[in-house]
C-alpha positions, 0 to 999 in steps of 0.5 A: 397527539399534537406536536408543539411547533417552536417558534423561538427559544423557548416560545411554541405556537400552541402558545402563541395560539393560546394567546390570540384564544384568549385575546379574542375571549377576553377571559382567561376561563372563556378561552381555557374552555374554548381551547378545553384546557385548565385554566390553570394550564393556560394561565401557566402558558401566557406566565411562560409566554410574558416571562419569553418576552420580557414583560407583561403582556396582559392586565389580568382583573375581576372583569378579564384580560386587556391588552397591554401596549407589549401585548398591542405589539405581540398581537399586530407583529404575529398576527402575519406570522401565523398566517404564512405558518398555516398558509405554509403548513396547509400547502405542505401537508396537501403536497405531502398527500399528492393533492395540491391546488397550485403547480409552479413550473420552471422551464425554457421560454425557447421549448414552450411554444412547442412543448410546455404550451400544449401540455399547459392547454391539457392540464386546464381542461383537466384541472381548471382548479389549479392555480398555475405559477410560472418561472422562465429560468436557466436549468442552472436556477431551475435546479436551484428552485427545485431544490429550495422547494421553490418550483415543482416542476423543471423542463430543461436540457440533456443536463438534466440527466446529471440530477437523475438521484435527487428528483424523478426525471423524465425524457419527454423528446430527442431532437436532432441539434442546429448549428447557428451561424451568422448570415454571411458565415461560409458555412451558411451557403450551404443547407446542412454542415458536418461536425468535422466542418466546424474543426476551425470554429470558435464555439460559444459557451455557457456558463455552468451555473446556467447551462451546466454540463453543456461546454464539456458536451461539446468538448465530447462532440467535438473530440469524436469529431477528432477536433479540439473545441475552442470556446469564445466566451460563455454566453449570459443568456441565449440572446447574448450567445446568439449576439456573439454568433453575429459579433464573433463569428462564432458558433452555437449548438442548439437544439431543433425546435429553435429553427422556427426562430428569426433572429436578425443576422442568424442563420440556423443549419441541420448538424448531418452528424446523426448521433449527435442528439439533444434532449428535452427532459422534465424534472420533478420532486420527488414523493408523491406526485399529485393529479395535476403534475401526472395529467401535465406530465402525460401530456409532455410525454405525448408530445414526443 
């Protein structure tokens, strides 16, 4: 049974299919035999259609069907229509079979290198067919674009974890957390510092649209501590919060793969404290899980 897509009001796109049939036929019988319908069938869809839009579409005489100037701009201004409708459609239905050709991966630029780069390295020898997409996005928007369907995949923080009932998550490492500090901070003088250490600190945050979950992350941290956490501001990016680590004094949380960083003025020192932890998690869409995501998804969990 074939399901009338409705593209207007009253208008559907088996309609506007019939129409380019019988365009390119030129014949109203030529195209009704084409689309193996009545041609009093199709001539009742293109009367439907004109009455739509208003106007004439076609001149109908003994030797076939023109176009008319309405008709002239219906044809050019639906032509890219129905393209992206069967472009779309087409990449729906594969995803829906667990089979698409394409892979669109929002993630951390600072966790590639270490994590996502090698996986990636996995799933062309696997799957060189497949068209790869990426996005550097905060997890706030990754979230955004796994929801919009905009993204297939999303590697982000332990805030992860607050989107467990909407998408598959999974932990691909847990990774001891930094203590940024600006070179000439007293506490940079020494290899590794304590939580309790940072009881007098100011902390820089993250807005929760970015980085949600992270400042009530530290409020937590720092409260087992048996210190109250006192933010300076919360950071744009994580350049501007390691810029307020030198400009402010303050300080910043991060997890250990940034210790292979140089940043100007920044020092990075191992937080002591061994249950405090930080973890890299993947999210993905729910539904079937085609090929290539379950190749790249083994291989970031190998990475562990």
């Amino acid at each position: 049974m074939r399901v009338a897509h409705s593209l207007g009001a009253n208008v559907n796109l088996d309609i506007v299919r019939s129409f380019f049939a019988v365009v390119e036929q030129g014949s109203l019988n030529k195209a009704a035999e084409r689309l193996r319908v009545s041609q009093s069938t199709l001539t009742r869809q293109m009367q439907a259609l004109e009455h739509e839009v208003g106007g004439p579409l076609l001149d109908r005489s003994s030797g076939g069907v023109s176009l008319t100037t309405a008709g002239h701009a219906f044809l050019d201004g639906m032509r890219p229509v129905m393209a992206k409708f069967d472009a779309v459609l087409g990449d729906v239905r594969q995803r829906a079979r667990g089979q698409s050709a394409g892979l669109r991966i929002g993630y951390l630029m600072s966790a590639a290198s270490e994590y996502l780069n090698p996986a990636l390295a996995v799933l062309r020898k696997a799957h060189p067919e497949v068209r790869v997409k990426m996005a550097d996005l905060s997890p706030g928007e990754q979230i955004t674009a796994l929801r919009r369907g905009e993204i297939d995949v999303g590697l982000f923080g332990p805030e992860g974890v607050l989107w467990e009932k909407e998408f598959y998550v999974r932990k691909i490492a847990v990774l001891p957390v930094l203590v940024a500090l600006a070179e000439d901070h007293p506490l940079a003088a020494s290899a590794a510092v304590k939580l309790g250490d940072l009881r007098k600190e100011v902390f820089v945050g993250a807005h929760d649209h970015d980085l949600p979950g992270n400042n009530p992350w530290i409020m937590r941290l720092c409260k087992r501590a048996g210190f109250r956490a006192r933010f300076v501001e919360d950071a744009d990016s994580l350049t501007h919060a390691l810029s307020m680590v030198v400009t402010e004094g303050a300080v910043l949380l991060l997890p250990d793969y940034m210790k292979r960083q140089t940043v100007p003025g920044v020092v990075f020192r191992a937080l002591l404290d061994a249950d405090v932890k930080w973890a890299l998690l993947v999210a993905w869409q729910r539904g079937k899980t085609s090929s290539p995501l379950k190749t790249l998804l083994a291989a970031l969990s190998a990475a562990k």
